[in-house]
Residue frames as a rotation matrix with the C-alpha (Angstrom) as fourth column:
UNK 1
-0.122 0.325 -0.938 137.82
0.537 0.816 0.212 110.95
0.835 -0.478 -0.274 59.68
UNK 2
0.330 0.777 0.536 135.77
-0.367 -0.418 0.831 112.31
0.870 -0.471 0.147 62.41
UNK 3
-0.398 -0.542 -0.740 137.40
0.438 0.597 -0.672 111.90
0.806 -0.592 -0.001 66.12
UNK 4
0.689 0.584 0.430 135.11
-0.133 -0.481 0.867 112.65
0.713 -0.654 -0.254 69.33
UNK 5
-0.690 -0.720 -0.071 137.22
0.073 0.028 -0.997 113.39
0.720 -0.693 0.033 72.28
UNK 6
0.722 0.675 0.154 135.66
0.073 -0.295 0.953 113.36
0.688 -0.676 -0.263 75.93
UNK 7
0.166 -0.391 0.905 137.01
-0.724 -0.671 -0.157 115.24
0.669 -0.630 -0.394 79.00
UNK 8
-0.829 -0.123 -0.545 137.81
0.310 0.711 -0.632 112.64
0.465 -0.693 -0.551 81.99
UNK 9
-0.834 0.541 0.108 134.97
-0.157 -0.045 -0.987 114.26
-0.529 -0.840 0.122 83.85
UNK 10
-0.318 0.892 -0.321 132.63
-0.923 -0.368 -0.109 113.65
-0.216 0.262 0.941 81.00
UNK 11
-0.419 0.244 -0.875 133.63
0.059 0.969 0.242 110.00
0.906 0.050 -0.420 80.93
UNK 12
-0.985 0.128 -0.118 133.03
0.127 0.066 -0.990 109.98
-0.118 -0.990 -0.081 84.94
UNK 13
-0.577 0.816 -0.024 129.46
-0.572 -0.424 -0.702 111.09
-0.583 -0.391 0.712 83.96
UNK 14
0.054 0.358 -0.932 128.49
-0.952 0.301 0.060 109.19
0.302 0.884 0.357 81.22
UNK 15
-0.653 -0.406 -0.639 129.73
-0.123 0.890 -0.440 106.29
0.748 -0.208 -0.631 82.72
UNK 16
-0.942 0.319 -0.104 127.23
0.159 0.154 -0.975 107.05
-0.295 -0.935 -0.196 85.96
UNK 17
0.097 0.787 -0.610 124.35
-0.969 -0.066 -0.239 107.96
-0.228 0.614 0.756 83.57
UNK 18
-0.292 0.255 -0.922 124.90
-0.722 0.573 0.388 104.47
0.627 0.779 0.017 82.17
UNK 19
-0.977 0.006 -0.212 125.11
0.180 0.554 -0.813 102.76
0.112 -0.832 -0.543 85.73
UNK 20
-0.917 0.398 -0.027 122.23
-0.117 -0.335 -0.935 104.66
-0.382 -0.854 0.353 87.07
UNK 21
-0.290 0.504 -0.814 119.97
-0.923 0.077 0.377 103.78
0.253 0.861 0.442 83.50
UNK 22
-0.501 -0.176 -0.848 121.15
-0.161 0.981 -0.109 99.86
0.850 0.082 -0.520 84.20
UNK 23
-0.997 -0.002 0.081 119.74
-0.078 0.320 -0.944 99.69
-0.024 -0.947 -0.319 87.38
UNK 24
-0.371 0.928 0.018 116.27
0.355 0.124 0.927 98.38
0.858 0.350 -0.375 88.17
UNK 25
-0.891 0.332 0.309 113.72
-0.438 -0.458 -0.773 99.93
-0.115 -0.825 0.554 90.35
UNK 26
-0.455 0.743 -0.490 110.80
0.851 0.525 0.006 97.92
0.262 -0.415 -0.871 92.22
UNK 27
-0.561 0.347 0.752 107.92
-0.276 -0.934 0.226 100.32
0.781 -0.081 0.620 91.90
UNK 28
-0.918 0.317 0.239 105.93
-0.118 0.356 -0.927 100.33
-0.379 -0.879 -0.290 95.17
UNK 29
-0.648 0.762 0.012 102.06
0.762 0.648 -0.005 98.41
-0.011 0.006 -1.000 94.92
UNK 30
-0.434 0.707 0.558 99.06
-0.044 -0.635 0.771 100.16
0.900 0.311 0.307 94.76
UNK 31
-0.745 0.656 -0.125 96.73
0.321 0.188 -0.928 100.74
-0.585 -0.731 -0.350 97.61
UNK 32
-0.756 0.637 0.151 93.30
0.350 0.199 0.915 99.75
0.553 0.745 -0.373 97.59
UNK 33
-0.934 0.356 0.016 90.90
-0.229 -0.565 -0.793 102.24
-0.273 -0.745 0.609 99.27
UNK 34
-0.073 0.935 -0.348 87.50
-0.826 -0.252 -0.505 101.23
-0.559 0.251 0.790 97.59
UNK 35
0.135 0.556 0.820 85.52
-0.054 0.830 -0.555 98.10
-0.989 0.030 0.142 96.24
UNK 36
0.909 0.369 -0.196 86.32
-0.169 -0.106 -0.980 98.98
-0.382 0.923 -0.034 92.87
UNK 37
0.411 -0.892 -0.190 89.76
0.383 -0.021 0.924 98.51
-0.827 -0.452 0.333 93.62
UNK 38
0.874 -0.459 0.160 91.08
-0.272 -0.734 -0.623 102.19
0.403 0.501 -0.766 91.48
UNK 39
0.337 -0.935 -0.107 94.81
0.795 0.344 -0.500 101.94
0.505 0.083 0.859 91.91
UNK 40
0.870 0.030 0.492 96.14
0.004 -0.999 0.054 104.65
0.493 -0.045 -0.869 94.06
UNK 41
0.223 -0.847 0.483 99.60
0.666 -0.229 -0.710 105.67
0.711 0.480 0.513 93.91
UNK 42
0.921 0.363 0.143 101.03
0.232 -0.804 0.547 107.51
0.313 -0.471 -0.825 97.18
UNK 43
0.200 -0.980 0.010 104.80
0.195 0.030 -0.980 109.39
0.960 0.198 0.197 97.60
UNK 44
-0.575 -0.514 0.636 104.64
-0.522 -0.368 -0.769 110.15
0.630 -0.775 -0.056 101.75
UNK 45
-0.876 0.227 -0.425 103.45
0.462 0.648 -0.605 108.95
0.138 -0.727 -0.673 104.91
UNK 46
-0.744 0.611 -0.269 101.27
-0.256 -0.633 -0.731 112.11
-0.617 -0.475 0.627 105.49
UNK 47
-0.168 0.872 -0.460 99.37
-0.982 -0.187 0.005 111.31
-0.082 0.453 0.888 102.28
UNK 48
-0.795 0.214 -0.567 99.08
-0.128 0.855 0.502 108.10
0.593 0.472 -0.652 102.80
UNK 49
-0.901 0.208 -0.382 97.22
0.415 0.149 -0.898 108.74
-0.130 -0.967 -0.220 105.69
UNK 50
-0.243 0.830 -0.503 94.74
-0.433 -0.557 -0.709 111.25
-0.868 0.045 0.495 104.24
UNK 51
-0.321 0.145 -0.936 94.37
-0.937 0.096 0.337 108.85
0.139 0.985 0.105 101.11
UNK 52
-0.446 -0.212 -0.869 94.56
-0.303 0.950 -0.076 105.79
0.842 0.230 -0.488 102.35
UNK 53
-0.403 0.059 0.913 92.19
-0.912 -0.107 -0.395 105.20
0.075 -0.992 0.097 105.51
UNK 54
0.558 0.729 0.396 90.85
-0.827 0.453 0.332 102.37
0.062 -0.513 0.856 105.03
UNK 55
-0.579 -0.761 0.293 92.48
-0.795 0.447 -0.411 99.22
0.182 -0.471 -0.863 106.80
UNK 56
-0.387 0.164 -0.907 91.42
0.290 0.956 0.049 95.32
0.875 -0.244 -0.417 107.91
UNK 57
0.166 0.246 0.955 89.04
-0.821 -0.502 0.272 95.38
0.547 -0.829 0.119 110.87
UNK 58
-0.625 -0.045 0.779 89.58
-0.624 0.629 -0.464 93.57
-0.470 -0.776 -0.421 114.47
UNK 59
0.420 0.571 -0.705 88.37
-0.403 0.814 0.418 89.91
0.813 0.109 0.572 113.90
UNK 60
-0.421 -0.638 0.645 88.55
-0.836 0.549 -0.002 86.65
-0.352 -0.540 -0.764 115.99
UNK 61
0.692 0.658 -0.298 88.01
-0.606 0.753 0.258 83.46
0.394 0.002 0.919 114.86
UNK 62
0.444 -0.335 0.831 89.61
-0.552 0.629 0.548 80.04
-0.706 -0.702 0.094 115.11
UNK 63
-0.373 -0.389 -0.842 92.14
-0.892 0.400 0.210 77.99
0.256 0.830 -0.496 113.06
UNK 64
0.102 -0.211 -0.972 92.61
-0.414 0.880 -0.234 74.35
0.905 0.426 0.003 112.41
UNK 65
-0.254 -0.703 -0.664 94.03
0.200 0.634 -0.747 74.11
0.946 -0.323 -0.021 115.51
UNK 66
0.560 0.817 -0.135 90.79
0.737 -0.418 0.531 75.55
0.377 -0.397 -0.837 117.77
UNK 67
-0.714 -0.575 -0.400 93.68
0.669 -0.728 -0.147 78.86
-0.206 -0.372 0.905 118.14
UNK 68
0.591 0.792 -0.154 92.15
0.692 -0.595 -0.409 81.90
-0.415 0.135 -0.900 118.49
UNK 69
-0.340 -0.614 0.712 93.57
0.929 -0.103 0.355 83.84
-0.145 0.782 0.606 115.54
UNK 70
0.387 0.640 -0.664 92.71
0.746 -0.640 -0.183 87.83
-0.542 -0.424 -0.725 116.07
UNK 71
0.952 -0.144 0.271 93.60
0.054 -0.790 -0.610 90.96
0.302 0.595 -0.745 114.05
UNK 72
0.500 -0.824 0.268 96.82
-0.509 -0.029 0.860 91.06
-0.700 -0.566 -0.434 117.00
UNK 73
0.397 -0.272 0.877 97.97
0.304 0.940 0.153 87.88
-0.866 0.206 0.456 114.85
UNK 74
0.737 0.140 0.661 98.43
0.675 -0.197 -0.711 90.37
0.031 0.970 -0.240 111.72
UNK 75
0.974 -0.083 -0.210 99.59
-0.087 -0.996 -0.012 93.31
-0.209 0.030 -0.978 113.33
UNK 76
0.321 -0.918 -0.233 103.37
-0.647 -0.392 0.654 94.28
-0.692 -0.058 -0.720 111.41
UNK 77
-0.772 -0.425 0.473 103.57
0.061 0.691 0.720 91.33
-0.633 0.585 -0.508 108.94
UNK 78
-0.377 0.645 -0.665 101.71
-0.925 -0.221 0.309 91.24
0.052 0.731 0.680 105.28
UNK 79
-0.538 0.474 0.697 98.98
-0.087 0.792 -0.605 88.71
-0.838 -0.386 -0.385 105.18
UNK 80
-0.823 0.369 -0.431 96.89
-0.453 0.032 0.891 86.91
0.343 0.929 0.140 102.43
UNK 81
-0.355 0.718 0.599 93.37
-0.321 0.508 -0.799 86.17
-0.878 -0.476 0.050 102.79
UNK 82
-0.670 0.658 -0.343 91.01
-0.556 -0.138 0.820 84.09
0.492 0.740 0.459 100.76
UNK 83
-0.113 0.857 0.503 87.63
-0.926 0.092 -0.365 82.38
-0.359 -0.507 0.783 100.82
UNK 84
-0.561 0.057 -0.826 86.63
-0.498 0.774 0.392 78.83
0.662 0.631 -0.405 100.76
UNK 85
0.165 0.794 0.585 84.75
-0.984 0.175 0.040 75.87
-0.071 -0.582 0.810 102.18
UNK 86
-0.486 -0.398 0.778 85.85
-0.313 0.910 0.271 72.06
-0.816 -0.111 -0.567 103.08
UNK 87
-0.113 0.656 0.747 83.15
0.138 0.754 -0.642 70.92
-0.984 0.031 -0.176 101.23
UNK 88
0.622 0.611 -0.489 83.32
-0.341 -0.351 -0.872 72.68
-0.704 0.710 -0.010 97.81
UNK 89
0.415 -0.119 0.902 84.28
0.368 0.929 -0.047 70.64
-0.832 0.351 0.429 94.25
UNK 90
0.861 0.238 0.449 84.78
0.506 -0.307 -0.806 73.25
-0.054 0.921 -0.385 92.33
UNK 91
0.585 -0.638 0.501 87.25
-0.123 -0.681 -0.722 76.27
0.802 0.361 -0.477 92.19
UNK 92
0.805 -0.259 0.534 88.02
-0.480 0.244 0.843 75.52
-0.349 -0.935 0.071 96.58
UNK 93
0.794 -0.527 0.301 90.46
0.426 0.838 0.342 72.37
-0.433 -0.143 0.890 95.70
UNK 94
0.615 -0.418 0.669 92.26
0.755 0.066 -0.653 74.31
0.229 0.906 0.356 93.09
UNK 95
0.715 0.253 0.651 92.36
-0.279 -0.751 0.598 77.50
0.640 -0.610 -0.467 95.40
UNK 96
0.738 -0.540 0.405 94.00
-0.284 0.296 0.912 75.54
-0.612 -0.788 0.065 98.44
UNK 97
0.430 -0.833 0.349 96.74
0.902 0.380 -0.205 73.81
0.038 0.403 0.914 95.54
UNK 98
0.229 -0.765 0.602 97.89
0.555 -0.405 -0.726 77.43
0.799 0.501 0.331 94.54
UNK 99
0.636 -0.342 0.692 98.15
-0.690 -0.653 0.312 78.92
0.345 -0.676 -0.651 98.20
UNK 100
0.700 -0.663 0.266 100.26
0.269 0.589 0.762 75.96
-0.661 -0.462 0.591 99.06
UNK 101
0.350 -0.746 0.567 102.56
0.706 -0.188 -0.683 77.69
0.615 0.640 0.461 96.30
UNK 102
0.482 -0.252 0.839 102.57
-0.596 -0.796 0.103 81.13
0.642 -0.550 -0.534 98.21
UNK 103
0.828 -0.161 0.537 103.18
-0.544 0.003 0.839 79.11
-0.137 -0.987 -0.085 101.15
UNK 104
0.741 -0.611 0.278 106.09
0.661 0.590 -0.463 77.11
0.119 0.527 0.841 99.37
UNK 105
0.077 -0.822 0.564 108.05
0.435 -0.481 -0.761 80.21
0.897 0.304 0.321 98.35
UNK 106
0.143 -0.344 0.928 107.85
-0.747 -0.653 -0.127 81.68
0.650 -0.675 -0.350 102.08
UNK 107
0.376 0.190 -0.907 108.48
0.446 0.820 0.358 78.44
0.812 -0.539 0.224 104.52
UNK 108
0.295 -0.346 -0.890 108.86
0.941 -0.058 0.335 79.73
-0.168 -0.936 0.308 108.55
UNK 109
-0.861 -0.025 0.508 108.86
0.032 -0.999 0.004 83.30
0.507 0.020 0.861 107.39
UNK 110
-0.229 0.428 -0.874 106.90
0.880 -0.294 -0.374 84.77
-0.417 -0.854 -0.309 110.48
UNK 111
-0.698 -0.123 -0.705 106.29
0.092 -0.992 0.081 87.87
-0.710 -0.008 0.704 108.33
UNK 112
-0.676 0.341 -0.653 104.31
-0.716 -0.094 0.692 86.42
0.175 0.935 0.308 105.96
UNK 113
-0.393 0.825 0.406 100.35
-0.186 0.361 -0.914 84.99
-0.900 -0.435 0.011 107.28
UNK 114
-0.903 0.230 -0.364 98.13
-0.387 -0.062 0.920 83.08
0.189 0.971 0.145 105.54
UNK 115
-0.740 0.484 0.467 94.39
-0.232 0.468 -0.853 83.06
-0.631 -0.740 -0.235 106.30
UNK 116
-0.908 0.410 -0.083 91.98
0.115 0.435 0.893 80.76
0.403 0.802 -0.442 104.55
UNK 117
-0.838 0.518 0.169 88.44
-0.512 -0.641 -0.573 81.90
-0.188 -0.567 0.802 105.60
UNK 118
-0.834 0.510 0.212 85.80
0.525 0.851 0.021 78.96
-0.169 0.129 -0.977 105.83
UNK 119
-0.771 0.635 -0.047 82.11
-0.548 -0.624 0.558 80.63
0.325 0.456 0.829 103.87
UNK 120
0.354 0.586 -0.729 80.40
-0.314 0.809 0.497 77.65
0.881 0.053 0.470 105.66
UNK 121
-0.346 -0.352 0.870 81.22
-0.779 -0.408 -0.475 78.42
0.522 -0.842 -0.133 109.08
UNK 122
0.106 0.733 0.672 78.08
-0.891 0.370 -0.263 75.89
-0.441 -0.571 0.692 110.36
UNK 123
0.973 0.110 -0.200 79.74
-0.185 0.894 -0.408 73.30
0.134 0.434 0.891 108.81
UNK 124
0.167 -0.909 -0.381 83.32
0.447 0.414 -0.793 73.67
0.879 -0.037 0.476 108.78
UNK 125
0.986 -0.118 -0.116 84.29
0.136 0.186 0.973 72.67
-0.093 -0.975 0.199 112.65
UNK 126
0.401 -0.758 0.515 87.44
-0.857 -0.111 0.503 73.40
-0.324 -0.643 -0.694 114.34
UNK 127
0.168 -0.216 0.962 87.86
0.085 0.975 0.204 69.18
-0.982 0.048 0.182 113.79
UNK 128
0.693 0.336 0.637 86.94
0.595 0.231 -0.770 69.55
-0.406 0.913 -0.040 109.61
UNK 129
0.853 -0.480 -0.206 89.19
-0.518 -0.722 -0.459 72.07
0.071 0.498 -0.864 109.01
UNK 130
0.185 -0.829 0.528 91.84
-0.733 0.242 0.636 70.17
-0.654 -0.505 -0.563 110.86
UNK 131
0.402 0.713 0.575 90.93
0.028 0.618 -0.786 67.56
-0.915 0.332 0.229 108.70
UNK 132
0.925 0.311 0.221 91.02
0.313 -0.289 -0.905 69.26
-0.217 0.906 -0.364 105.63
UNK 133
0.179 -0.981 -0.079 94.86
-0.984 -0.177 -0.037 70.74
0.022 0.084 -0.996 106.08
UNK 134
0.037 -0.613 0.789 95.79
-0.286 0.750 0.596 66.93
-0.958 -0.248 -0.147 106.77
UNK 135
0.586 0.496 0.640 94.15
0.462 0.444 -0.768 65.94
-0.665 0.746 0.031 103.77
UNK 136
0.896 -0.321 0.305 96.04
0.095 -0.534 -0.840 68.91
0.433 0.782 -0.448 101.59
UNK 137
0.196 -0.856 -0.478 99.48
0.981 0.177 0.084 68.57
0.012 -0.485 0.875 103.65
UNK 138
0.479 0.081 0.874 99.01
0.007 -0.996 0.089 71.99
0.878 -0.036 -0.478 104.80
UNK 139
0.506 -0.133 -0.852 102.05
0.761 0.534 0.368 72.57
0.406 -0.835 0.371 107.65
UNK 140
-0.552 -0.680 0.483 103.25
0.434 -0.729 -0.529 75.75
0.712 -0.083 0.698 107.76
UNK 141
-0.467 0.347 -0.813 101.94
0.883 0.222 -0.413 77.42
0.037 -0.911 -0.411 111.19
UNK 142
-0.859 -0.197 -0.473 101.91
-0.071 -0.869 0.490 80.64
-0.507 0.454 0.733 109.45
UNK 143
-0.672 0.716 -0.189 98.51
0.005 0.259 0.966 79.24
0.740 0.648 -0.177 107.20
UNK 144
-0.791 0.586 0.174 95.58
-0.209 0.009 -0.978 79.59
-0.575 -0.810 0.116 109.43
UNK 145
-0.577 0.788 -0.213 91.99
0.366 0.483 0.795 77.83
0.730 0.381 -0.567 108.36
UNK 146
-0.920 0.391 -0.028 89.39
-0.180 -0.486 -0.855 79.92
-0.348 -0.782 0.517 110.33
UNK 147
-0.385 0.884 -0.263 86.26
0.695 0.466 0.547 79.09
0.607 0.028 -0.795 111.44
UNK 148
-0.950 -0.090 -0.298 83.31
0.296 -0.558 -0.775 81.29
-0.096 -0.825 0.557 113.20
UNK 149
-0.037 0.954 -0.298 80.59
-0.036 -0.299 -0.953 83.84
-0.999 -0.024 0.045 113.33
UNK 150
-0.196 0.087 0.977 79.19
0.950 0.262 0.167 83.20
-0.242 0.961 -0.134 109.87
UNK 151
0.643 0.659 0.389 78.00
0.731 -0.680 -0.057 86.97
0.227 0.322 -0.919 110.07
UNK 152
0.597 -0.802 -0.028 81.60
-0.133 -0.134 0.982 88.31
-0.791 -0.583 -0.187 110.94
UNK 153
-0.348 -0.717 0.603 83.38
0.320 0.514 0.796 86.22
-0.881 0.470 0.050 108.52
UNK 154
0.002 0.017 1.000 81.02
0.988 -0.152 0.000 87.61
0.152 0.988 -0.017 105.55
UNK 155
0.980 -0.044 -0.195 80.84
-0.024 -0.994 0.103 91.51
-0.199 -0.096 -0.975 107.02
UNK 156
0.228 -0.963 -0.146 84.94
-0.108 -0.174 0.979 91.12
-0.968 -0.207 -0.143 107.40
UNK 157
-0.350 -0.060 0.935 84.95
0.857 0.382 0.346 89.22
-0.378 0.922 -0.082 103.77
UNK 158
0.301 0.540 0.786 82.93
0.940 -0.307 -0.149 92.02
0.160 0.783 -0.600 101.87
UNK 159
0.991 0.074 -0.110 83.60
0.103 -0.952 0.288 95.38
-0.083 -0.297 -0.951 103.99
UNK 160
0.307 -0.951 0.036 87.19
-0.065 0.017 0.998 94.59
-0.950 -0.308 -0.057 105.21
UNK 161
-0.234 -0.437 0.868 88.44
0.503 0.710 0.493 92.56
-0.832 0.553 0.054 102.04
UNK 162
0.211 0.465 -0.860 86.38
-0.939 -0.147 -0.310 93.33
-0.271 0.873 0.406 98.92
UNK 163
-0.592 -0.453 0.667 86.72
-0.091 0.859 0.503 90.18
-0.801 0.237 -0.550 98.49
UNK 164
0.062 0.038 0.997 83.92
0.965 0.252 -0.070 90.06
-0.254 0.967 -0.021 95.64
UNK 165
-0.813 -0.251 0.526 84.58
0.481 -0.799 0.362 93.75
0.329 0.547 0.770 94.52
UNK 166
-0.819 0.574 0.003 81.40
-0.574 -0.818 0.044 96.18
0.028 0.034 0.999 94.21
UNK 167
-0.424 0.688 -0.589 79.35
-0.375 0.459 0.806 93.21
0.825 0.562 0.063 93.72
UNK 168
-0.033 0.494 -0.869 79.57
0.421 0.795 0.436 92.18
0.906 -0.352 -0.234 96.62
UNK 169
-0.967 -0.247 0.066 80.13
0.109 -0.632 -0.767 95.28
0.232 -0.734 0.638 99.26
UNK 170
-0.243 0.861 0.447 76.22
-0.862 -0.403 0.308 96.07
0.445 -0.311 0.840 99.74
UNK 171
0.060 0.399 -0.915 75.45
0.032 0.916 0.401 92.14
0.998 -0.054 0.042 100.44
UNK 172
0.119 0.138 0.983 74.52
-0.987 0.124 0.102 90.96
-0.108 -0.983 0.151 104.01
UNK 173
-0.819 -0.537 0.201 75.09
-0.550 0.835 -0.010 87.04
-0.162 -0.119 -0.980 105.25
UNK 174
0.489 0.719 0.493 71.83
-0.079 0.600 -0.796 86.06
-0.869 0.351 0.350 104.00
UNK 175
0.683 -0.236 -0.691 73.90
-0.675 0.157 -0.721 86.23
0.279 0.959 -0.052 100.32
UNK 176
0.839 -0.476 0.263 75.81
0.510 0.856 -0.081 82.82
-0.187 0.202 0.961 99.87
UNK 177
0.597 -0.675 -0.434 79.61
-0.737 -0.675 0.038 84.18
-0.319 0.297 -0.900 99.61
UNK 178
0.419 -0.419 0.806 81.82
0.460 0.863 0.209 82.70
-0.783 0.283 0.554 96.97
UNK 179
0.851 -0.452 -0.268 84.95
-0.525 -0.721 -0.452 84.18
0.011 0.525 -0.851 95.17
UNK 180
0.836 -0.547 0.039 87.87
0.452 0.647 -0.614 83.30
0.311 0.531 0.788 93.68
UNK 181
0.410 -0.416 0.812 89.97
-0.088 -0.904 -0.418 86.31
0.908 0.100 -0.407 94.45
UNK 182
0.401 -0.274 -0.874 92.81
0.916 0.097 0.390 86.44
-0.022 -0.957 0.290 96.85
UNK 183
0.968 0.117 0.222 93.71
0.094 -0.989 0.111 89.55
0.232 -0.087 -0.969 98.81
UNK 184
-0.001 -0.967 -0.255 96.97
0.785 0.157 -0.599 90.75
0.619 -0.201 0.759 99.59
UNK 185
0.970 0.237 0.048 96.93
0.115 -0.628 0.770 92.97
0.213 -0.741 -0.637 102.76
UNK 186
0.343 -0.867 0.361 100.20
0.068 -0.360 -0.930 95.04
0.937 0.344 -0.065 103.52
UNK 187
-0.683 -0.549 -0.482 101.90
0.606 -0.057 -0.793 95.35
0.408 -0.834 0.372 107.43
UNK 188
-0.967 0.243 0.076 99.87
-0.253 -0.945 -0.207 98.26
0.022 -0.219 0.975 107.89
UNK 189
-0.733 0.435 0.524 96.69
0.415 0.895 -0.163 96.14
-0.540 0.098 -0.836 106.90
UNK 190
0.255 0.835 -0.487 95.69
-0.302 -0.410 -0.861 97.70
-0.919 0.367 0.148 104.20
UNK 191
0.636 0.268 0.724 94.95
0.222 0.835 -0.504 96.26
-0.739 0.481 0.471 100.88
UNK 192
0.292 -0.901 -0.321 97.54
-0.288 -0.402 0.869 95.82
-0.912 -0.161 -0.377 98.05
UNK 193
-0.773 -0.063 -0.632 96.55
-0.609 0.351 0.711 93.34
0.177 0.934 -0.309 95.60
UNK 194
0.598 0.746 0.294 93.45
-0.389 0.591 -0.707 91.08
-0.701 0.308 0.643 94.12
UNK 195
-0.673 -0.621 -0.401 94.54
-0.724 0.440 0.532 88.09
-0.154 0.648 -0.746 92.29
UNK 196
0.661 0.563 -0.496 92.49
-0.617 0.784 0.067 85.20
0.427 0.262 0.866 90.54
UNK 197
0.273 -0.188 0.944 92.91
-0.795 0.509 0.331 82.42
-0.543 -0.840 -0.010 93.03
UNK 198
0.628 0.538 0.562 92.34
-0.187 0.805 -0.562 79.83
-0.756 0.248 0.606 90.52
UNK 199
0.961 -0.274 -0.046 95.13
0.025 0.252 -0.967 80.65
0.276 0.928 0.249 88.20
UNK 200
0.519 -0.738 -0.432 99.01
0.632 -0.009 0.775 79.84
-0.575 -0.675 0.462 88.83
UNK 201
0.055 -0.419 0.906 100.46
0.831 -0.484 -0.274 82.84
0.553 0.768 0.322 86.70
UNK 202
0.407 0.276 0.871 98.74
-0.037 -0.947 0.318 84.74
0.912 -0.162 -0.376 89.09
UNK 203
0.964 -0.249 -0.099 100.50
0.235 0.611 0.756 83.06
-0.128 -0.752 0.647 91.87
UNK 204
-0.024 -0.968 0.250 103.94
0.975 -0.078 -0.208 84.24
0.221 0.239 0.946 90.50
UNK 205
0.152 0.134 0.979 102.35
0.315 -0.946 0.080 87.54
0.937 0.296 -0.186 90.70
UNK 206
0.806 0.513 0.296 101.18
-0.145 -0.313 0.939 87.47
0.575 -0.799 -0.178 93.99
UNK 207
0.688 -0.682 -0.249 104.89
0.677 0.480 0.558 85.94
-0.261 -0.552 0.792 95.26
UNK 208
-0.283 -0.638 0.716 106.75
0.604 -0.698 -0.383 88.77
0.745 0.324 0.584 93.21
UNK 209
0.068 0.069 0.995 104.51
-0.482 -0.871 0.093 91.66
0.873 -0.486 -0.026 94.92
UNK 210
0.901 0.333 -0.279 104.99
0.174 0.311 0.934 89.78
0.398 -0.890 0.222 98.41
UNK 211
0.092 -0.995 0.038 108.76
0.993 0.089 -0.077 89.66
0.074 0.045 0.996 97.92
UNK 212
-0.525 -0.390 0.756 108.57
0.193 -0.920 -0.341 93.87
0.829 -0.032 0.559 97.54
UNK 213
0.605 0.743 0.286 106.50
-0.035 -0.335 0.942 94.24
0.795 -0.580 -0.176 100.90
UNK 214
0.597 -0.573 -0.561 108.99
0.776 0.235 0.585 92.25
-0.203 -0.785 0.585 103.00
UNK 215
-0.083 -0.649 0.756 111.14
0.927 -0.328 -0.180 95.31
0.365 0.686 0.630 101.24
UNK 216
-0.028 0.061 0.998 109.38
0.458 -0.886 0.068 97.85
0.889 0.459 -0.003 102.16
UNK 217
-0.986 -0.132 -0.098 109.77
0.127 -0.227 -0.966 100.22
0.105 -0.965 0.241 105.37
């Protein structure tokens, strides 16, 4: 019969090999530098900088609440954006149910914006939006409904966002914007995740990778 002896210092190691195995590690998000959103994968500050330049530009528009709601409004906290329109029957109604999840799992967390970008500016008023949050018991102050230059809101939507991907980065505001796809935009404002608005699976996703931002330095 076969007997394995171990040194005390080779339990002591074996024992921290098994700790350090058990533990779990929260890899960090991708950044998204390009309409095609490639994954890109960065270990320092310096290279994020020389990898990672592109960022959310200055906006202003207005919420729900005729505030004026400005890039300032972003700056140091992670923000979700998507796209919609009071008036649409389709994918919109389903859209506004699953950001009222996001906005569930963070309630009065100041660190964590949501803006809902109206595609139908010349229609949805300061008043209609208001409206429209009563209508969907939207109450977190943190949820902004913006309204504005229609030609702003799609240059910021395609250039800023990708909101529709490659398809939609060459377009101009004569093209009708309409996408499903929410962004996730990091402190820094730069992009982090694309998720299908429309599905709540992806809504666990999008609350998991929010939960490791508030994490990160």
């Amino acid at each position: 019969m076969w007997r394995t002896v171990f040194s005390g210092s080779s339990v002591v190691a074996i024992i921290l090999l098994l700790i350090a195995c058990g533990k779990e590690t929260s890899p960090k998000l991708p950044y998204y530098n390009t309409p095609d959103f490639s994954p890109i994968f960065v270990e320092s500050a310096s290279e994020l900088a020389e990898k990672i330049p592109h960022t959310i530009s200055n906006f202003s528009f207005r919420d729900q609440n005729g505030v004026t709601i400005s890039e300032k409004d972003i700056e140091g906290k992670i923000h979700v954006a998507d796209f919609f329109f009071t008036s649409c029957g389709s994918i919109c109604p389903r859209m506004t149910k699953h950001m009222k999840l996001v906005e569930k799992a963070f309630p009065a967390n100041k660190n964590v914006v949501l803006l809902s970008y109206s595609v139908t500016p010349w229609i949805d008023s300061v008043s209609r939006l208001k409206a429209y949050s009563r209508a969907n018991n939207i109450q977190s102050e943190n949820w902004h409904l913006l309204t504005g230059s229609k030609a702003a809101i799609y240059q910021l939507a395609r250039q800023s966002y990708f909101a529709e991907e490659e398809l939609g980065f060459t377009k101009d505001s004569t093209e009708f914007l309409h996408t499903e796809h929410f962004l996730l935009v990091d402190k820094q404002k730069r992009i982090r995740g694309i998720y299908n608005g429309t599905l709540e699976l992806e809504m666990q996703q999008l609350i998991a990778d929010i939960q490791s931002l508030l994490k990160e330095n």
